[in-house]
C-alpha positions as CSV (number, residue, x, y, z in Angstrom):
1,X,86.0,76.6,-94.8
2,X,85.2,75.8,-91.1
3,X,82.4,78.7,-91.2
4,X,80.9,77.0,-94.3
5,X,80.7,73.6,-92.8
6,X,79.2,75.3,-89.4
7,X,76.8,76.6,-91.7
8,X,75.7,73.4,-93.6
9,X,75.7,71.8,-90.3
10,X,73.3,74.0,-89.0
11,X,71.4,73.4,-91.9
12,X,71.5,69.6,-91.8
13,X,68.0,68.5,-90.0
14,X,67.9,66.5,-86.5
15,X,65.8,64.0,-86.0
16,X,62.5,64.8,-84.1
17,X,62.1,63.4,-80.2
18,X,58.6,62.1,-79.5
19,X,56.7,63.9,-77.5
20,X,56.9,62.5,-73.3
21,X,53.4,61.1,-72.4
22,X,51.7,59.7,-69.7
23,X,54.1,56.5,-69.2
24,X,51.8,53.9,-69.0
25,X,50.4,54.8,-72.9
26,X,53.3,53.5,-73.8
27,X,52.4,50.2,-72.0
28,X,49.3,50.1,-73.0
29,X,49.9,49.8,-76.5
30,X,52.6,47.7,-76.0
31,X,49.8,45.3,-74.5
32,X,47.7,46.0,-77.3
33,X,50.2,45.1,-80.1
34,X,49.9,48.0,-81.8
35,X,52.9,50.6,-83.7
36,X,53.7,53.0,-81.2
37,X,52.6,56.2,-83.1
38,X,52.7,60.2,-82.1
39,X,48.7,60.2,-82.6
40,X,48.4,56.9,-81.0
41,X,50.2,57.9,-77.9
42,X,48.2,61.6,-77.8
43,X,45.0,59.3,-78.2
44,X,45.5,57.0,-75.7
45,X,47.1,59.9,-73.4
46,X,43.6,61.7,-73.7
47,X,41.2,58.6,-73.6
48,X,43.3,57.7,-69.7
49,X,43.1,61.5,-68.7
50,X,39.1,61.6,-69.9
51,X,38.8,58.1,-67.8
52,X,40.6,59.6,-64.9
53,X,38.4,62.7,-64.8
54,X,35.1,61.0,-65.0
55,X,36.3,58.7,-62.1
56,X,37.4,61.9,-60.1
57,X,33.6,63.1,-60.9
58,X,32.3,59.5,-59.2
59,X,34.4,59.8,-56.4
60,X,33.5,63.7,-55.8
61,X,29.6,62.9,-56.1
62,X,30.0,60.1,-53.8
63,X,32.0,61.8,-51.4
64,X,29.2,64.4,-51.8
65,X,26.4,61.9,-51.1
66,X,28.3,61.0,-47.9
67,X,28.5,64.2,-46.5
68,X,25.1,64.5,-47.5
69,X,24.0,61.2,-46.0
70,X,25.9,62.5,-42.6
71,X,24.1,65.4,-42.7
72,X,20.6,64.3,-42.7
73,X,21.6,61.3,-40.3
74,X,23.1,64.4,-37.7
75,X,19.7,66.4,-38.4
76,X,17.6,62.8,-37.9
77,X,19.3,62.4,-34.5
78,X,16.3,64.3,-32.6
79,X,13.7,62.1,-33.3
80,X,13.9,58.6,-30.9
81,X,14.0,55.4,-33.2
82,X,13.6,52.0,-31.5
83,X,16.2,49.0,-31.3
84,X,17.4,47.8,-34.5
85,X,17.4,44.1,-35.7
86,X,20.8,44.5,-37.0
87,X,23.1,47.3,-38.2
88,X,22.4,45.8,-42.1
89,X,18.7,45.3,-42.1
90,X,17.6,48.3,-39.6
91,X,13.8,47.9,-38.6
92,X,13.3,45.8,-41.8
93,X,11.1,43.0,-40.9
94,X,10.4,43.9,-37.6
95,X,6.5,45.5,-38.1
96,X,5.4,43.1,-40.4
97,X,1.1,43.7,-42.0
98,X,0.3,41.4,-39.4
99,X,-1.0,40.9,-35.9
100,X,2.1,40.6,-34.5
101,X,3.7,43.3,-36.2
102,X,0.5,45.3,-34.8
103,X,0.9,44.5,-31.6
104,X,4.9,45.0,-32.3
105,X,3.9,48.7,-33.4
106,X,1.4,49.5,-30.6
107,X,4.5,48.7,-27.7
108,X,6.5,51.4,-29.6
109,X,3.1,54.0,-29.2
110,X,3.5,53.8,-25.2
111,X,6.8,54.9,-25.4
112,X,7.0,57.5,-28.9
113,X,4.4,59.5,-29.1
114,X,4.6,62.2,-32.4
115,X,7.5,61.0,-34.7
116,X,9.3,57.6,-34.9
117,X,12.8,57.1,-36.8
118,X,13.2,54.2,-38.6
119,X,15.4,52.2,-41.1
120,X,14.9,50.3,-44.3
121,X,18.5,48.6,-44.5
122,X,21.7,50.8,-43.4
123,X,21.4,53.6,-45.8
124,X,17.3,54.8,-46.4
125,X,15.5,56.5,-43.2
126,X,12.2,56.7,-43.0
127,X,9.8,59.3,-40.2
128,X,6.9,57.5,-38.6
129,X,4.0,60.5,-38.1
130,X,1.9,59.1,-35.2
131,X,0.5,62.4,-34.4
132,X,-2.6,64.6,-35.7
133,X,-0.6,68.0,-34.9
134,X,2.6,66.3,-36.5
135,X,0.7,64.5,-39.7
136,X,-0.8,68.3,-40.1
137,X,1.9,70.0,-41.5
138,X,2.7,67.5,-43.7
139,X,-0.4,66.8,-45.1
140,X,-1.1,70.8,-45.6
141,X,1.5,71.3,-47.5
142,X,1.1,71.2,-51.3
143,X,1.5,68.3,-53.6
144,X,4.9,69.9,-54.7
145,X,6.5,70.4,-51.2
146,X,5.1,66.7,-50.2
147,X,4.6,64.3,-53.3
148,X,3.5,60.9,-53.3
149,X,6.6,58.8,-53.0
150,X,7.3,56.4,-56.3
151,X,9.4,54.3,-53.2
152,X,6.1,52.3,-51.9
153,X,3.8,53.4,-54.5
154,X,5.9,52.4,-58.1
155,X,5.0,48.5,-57.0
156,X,1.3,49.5,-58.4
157,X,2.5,51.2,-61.7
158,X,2.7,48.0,-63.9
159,X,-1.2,47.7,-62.8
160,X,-2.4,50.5,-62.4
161,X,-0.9,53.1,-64.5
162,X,-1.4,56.9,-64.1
163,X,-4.6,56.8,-62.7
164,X,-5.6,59.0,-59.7
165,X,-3.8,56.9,-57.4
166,X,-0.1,57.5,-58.9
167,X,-0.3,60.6,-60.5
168,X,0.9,63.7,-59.9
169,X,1.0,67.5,-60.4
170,X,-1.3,68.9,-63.6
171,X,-2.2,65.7,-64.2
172,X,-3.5,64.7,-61.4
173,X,-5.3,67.7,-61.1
174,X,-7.0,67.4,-64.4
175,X,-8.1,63.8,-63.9
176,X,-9.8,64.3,-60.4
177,X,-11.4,67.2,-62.3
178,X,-13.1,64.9,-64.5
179,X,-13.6,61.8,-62.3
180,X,-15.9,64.1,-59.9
181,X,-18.5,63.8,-61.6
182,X,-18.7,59.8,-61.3
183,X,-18.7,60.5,-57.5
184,X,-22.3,62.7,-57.2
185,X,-24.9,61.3,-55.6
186,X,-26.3,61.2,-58.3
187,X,-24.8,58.8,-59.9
188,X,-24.3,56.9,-56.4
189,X,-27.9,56.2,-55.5
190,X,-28.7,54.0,-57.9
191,X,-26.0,51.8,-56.6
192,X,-27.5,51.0,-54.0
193,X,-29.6,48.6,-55.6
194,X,-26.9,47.0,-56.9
195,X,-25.5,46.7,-53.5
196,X,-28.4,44.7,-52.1
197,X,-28.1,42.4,-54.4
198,X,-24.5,41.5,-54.0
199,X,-25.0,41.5,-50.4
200,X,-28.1,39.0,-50.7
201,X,-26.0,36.9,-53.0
202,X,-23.4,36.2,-50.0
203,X,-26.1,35.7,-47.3
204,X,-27.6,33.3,-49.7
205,X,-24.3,31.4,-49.4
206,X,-23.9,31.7,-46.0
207,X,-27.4,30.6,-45.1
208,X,-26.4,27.5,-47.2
209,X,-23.1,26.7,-46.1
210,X,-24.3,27.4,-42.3
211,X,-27.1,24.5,-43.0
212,X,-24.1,21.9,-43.6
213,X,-21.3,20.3,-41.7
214,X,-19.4,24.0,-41.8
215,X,-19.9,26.0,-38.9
216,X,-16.7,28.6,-39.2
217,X,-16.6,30.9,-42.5
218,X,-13.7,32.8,-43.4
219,X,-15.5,36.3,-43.9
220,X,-12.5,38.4,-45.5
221,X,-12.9,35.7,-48.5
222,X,-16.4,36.0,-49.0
223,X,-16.6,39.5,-48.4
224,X,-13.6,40.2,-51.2
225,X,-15.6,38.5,-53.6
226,X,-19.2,40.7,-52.8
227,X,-17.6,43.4,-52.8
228,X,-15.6,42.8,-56.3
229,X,-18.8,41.8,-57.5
230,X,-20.3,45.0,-56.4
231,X,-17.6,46.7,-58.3
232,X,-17.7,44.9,-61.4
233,X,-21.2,45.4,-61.9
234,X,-20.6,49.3,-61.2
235,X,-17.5,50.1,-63.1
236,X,-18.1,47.8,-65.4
237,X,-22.1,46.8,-65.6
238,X,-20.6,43.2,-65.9
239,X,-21.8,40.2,-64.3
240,X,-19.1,37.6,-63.4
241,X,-21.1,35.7,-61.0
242,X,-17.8,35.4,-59.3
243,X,-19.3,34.8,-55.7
244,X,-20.1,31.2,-57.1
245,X,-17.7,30.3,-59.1
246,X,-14.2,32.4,-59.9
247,X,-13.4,34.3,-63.0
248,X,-9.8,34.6,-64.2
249,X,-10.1,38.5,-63.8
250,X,-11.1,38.6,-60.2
251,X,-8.4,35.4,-59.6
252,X,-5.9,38.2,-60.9
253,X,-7.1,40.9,-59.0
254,X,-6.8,39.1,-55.9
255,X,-3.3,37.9,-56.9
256,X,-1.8,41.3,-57.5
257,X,-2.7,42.6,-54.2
258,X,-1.0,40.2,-52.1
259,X,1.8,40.4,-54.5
260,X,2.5,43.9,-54.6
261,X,2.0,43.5,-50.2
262,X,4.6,40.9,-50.2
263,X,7.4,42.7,-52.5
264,X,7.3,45.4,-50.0
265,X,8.9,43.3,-47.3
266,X,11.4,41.9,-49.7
267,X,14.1,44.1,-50.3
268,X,15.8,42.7,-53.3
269,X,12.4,42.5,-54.9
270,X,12.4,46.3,-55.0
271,X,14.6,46.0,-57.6
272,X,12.7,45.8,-60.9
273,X,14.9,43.5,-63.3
274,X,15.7,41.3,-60.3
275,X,11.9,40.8,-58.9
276,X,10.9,40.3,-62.8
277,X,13.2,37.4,-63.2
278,X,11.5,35.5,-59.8
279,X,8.1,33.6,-59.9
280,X,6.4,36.4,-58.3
281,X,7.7,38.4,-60.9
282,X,6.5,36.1,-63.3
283,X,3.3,36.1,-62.0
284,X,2.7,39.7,-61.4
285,X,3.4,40.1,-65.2
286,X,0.9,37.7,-66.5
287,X,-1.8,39.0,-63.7
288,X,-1.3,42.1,-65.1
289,X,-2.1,41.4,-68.8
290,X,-5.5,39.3,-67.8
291,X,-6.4,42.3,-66.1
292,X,-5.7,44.7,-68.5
293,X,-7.1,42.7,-71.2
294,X,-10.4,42.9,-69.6
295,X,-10.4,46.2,-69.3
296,X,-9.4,47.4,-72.4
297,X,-11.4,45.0,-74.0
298,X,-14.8,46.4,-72.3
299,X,-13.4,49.8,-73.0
300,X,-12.7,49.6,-76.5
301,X,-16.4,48.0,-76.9
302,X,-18.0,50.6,-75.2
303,X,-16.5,53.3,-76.9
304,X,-17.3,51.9,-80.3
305,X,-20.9,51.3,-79.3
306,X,-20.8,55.2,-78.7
307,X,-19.1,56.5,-81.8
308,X,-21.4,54.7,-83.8
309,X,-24.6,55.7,-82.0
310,X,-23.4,59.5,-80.8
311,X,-23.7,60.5,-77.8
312,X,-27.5,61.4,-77.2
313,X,-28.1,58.4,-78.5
314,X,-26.1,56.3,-76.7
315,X,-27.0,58.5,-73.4
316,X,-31.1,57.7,-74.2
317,X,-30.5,54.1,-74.5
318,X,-29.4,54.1,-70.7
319,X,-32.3,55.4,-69.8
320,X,-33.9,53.6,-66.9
321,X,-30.3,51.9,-66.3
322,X,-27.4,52.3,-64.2
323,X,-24.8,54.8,-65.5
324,X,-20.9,52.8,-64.8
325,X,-18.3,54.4,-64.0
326,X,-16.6,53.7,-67.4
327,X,-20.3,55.3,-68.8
328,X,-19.1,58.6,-66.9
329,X,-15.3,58.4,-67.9
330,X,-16.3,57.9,-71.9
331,X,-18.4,60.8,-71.2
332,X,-16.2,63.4,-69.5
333,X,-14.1,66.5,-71.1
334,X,-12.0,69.0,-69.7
335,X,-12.2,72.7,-70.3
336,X,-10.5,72.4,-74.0
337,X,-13.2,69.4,-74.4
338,X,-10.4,66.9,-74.1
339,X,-11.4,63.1,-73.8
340,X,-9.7,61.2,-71.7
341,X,-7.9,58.2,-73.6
342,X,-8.5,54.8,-73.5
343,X,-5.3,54.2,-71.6
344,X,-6.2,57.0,-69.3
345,X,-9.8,55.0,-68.5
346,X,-8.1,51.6,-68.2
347,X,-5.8,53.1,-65.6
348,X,-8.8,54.4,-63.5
349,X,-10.8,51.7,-64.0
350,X,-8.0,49.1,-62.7
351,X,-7.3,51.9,-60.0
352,X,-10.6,51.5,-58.5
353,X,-11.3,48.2,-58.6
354,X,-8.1,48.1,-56.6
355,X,-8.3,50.3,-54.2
356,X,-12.6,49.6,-53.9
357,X,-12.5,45.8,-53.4
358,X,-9.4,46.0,-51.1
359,X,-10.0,48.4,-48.3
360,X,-14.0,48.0,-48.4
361,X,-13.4,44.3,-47.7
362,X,-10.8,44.7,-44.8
363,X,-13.0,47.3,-43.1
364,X,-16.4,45.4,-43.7
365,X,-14.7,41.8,-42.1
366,X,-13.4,44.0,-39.1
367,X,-16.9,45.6,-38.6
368,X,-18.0,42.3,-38.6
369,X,-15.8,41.0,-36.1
370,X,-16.6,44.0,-33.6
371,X,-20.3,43.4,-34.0
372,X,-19.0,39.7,-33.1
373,X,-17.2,40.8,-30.7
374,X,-19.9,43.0,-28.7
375,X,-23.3,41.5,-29.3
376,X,-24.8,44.3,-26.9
377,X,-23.7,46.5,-29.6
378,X,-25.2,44.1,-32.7
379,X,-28.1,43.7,-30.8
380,X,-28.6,47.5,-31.1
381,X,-27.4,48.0,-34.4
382,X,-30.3,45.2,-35.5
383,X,-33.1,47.2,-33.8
384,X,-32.3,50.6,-35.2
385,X,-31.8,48.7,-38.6
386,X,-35.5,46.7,-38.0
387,X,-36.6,49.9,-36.9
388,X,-35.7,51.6,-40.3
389,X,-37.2,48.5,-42.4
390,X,-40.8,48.7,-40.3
391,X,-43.7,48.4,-42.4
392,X,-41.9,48.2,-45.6
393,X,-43.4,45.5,-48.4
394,X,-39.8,45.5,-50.6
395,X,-37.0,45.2,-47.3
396,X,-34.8,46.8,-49.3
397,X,-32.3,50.2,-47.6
398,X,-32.7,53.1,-49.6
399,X,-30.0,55.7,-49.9
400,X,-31.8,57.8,-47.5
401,X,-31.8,54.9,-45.3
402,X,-28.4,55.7,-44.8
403,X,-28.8,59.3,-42.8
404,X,-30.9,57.4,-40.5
405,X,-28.7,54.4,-38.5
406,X,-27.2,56.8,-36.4
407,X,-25.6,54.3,-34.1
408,X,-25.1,51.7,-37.0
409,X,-23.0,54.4,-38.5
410,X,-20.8,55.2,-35.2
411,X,-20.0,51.7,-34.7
412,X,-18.4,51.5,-38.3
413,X,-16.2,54.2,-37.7
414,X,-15.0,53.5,-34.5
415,X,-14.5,50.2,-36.3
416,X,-12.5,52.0,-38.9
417,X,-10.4,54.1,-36.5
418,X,-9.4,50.5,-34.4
419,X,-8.5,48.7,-37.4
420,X,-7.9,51.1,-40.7
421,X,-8.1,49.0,-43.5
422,X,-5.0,51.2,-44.9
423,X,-1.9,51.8,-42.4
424,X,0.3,53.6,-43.8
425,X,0.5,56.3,-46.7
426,X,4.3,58.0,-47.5
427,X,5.1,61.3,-48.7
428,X,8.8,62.4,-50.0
429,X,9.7,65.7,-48.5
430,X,11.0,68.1,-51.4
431,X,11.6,71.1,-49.0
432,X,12.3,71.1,-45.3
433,X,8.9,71.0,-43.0
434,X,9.1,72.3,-39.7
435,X,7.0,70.4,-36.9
436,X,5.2,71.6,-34.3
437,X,7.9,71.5,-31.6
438,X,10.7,73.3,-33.7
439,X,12.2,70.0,-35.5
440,X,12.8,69.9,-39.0
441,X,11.7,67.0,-41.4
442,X,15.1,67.5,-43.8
443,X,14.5,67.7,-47.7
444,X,14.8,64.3,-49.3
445,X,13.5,62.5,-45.9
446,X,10.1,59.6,-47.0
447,X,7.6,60.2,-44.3
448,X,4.9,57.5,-43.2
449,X,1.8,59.0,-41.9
450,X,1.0,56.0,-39.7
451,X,-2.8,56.1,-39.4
452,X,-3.1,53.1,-37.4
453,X,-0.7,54.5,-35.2
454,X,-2.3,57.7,-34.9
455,X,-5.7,56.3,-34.4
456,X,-3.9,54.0,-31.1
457,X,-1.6,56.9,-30.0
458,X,-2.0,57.2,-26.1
459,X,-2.1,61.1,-25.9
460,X,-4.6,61.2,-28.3
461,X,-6.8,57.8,-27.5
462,X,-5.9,57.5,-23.5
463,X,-7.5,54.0,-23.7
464,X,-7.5,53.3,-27.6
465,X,-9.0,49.9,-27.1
466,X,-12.5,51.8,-25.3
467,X,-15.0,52.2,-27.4
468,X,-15.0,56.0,-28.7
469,X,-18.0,56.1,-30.8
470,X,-20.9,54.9,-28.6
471,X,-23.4,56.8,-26.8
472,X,-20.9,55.8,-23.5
473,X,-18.0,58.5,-25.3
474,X,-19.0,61.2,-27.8
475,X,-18.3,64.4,-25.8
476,X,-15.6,67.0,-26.9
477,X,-12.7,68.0,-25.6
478,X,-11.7,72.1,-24.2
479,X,-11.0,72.9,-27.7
480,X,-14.6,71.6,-29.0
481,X,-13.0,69.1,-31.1
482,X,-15.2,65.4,-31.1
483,X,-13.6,61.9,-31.5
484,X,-13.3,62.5,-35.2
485,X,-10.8,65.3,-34.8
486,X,-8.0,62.9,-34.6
487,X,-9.6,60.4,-37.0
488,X,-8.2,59.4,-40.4
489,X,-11.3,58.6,-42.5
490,X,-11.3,57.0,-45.8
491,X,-14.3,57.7,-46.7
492,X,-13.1,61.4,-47.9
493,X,-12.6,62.5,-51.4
494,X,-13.3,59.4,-54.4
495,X,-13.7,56.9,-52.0
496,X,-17.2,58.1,-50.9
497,X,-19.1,55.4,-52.7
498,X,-16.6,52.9,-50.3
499,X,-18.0,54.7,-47.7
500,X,-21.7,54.2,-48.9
501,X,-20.9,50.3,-49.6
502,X,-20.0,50.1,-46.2
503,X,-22.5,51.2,-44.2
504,X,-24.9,49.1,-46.8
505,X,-23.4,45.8,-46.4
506,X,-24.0,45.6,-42.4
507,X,-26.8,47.2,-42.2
508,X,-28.2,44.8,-45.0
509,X,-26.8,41.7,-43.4
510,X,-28.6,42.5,-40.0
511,X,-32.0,43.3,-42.0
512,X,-31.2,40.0,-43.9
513,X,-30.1,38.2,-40.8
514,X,-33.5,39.1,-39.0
515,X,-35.4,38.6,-41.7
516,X,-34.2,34.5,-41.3
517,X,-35.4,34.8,-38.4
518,X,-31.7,34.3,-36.8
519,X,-31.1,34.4,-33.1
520,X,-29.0,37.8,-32.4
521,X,-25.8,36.4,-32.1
522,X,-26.3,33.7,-34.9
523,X,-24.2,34.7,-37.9
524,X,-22.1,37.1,-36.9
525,X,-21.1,35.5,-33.8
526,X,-21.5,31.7,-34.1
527,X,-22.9,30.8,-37.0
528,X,-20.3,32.2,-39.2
529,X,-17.0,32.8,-36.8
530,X,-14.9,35.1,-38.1
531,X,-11.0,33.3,-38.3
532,X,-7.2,33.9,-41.0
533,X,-7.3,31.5,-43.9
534,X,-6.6,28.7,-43.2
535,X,-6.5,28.6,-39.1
536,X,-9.0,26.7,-37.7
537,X,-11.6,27.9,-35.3
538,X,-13.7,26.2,-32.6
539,X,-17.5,26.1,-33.0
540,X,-18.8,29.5,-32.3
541,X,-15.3,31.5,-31.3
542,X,-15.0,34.7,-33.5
543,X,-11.5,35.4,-35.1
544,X,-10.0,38.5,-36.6
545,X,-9.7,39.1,-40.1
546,X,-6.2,39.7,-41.7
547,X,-5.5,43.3,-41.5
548,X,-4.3,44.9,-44.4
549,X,-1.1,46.7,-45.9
């Protein structure tokens, strides 16, 4: 009997224990108001130890950045870095596109002479290249090992797109393939003419203004609107007539460039949904769709005009006319016979009306103010210009003009190399770059090649202030290397019809300027004083331009 009911005991089922999980599921849904389950409680048991991993993963990848971060700052530690303005802001608003932060920069030269640490905040490191042998490995390496850096240079995407500028690797490669073309002299020479008359334009203007109660002219403005009317007419063969009165396009233009200047120096403006919700934001945005509505809409004309004529057609009815650069872009094909798209144009186009307008202006108003500055030095470049122009019925400069102002030509550059109209171009080391000395640039680390600092580095320029390009200094050093050797030109590569433009517009003002019958100093010296916006100048007292960003 007692073995039977053993038996059916053993039989009898016990009730089933729930399963022990993390304690706090059981909490949770308590919180939650809902039936504690066995699936609920294996649910929420996996959805807390999923959680917990993923923040184990954010804490391991941070602690990784960190040691990381140390890393780099313990390799960083060999190259000097001035005084900070704080521990939180670094070197953030200390060498401001200004004079001052110029003259702020140059005091660091006399004491750091090849590369210069600085910080952007507590956390971001940047290396200051001041030196030719230091900028050399850098700027030798290939576009993989030392990329453009989207840091600086993603302000200008919104504008400008993937033009030549911005873009990278293959397709990079493939657009300066077929933007050479627009760049032959060819195509440059009959510019020229169009250069002239832009430049005539402004002296008309001048010659006016100078005959009323003004007697001090801001040159960077008049000079940014010749030389965006030079580039309309040759990118676009479009006549805004904005030296007399403004067009919304080149209002826009101008806008974006000090816009995309002044987000640099603003650091919670390099965050994109932030600086969209500000004014400049705001303003940047609709800038950016005048422009781009221009261009597309002259694009889109254009090549309409040549699908429906073909292109020998279209090609014969420019005979006898200027060939624009959107002409040679509608034109090109790769080696598959690829066109480039209308996007791909629009980009370029916007690109080079950028970067033309911007840096031919600066340099042009600072070769204006050295001329200003050293009339000996005018007065010379006037008589080898007058020389040139003898015995000519149309006083126009030719393109072979050009080859043959010598010291016109050496005053611009040494002009260039005392005030570059561009500062500062960054590169993003992917790979570690070893410097001349042994030091290492570590992997990851933005570099600044400072070409305003190079061209005023004392162990390269013992007295960077002397004039370098007159007949007073052109020998060579032991090595045979002239006072170019250590110069950053930007009249290499695309910009080369910048570099036409520039020795044009000078050497056409003093031809102009003489042909008035102007004193030698009038001009350049008095009768249009160079000065900022908006500062006032006395009678006669030449002021510098802005300089640029």
């Amino acid at each position: 009997m007692h073995g039977r009911r053993g038996f059916l005991l053993a039989l009898t089922p016990r009730p089933v224990c729930p399963p022990r999980m993390l304690p706090v599921t059981e909490h949770l849904l308590h919180l939650l108001g809902v039936e504690k389950t066995t699936f609920r409680l294996y649910a929420m048991s996996v959805l807390l130890l999923s959680l917990l991993f993923f923040l184990f993963r954010l804490l391991m990848q941070f602690l990784r950045l960190c040691w990381s971060f140390y890393i780099t700052c313990r390799r960083l530690s060999c190259f000097p870095q001035p005084p900070r303005r704080n521990w939180l802001l670094g070197h953030l608003g200390m060498y401001l596109p200004n004079e001052r932060g110029l003259q702020d920069e140059k005091k660091v030269l006399d004491n750091m002479h090849h590369v210069i640490l600085v910080w952007i905040g507590p956390v971001l490191p940047l290396l200051v290249l001041v030196h030719p042998d230091y900028i050399k490995p850098l700027v030798g390496a290939s576009a993989a090992i030392a990329p453009k850096d989207d840091l600086f240079y993603g302000f200008l995407k919104p504008w400008l797109g993937d033009g030549l500028l911005l873009s990278k690797g293959d397709k990079w490669s493939r657009h300066r393939r077929l933007l050479t073309p627009a760049f032959h002299f060819d195509i440059l020479k009959p510019y020229m003419k169009i250069f002239n008359q832009c430049t005539d334009i402004m002296h008309s203007k001048w010659w006016r203004l100078a005959q009323g109660s003004v007697v001090s002219l801001d040159m960077f403005e008049h000079v940014s609107l010749m030389t965006l009317d030079s580039l309309q007419k040759c990118v676009f063969s479009y006549n805004s007539n904005c030296q007399e009165k403004m067009s919304d396009y080149i209002s826009a233009i101008i806008e974006l460039s000090a816009l995309v200047v002044r987000r640099q120096y603003r650091l919670h403006h390099h965050i994109d949904f932030i600086y969209c919700l500000t004014a400049d934001g705001r303003r940047f945005r609709q800038a950016c769709d005048t422009v781009h509505r221009f261009t597309t809409e002259v694009i889109q004309e254009r090549r309409q005009a040549l699908r429906q004529q073909g292109a020998e057609a279209w090609l014969k009815g420019k005979q006898g006319k200027t060939l624009d650069f959107i002409d040679v872009l509608l034109l090109a094909r790769d080696e598959d016979g690829k066109e480039l798209s209308d996007e791909d144009i629009r980009a370029e186009a916007d690109t080079f009306m950028f970067e033309g307008h911007d840096t031919t202006s600066s340099g042009l108003s600072w070769v204006l103010f050295n001329l200003a500055k050293y009339p000996e030095y005018q007065e010379k470049c006037r008589e080898e210009i007058q020389e040139v122009m003898k015995g000519r019925e149309l006083e126009e400069l030719e393109w072979d003009d050009l080859t043959q102002l010598p010291f016109t030509t050496m005053c611009i550059k040494e002009s260039l190399r005392q005030f570059p109209p561009v500062t500062l171009v960054s590169r993003r080391c992917t790979e570690d770059i070893k410097l001349p000395d042994g030091r290492i640039i570590p992997k990851g680390i933005i570099c600044l090649v400072s070409i305003y600092g190079t061209h005023h580095n004392p162990t390269v320029w013992p007295d960077s202030k002397e004039l370098h390009r007159t007949e007073l200094c052109h020998g060579r050093d032991a090595c045979g290397r002239g006072v170019d050797a250590a110069a950053l030109p930007p009249e290499r590569g695309p910009n080369a019809q910048g570099a036409a433009e520039a020795r044009t517009h000078p050497a056409h003002g003093e031809r102009h300027l003489a042909q008035r019958g102007a004193a030698a100093s009038a001009g350049l010296s008095t009768g249009a004083a160079l000065r900022f916006p908006g500062a006032q100048a006395p009678p006669g007292e030449a002021q510098a331009p802005p300089p640029r960003s």
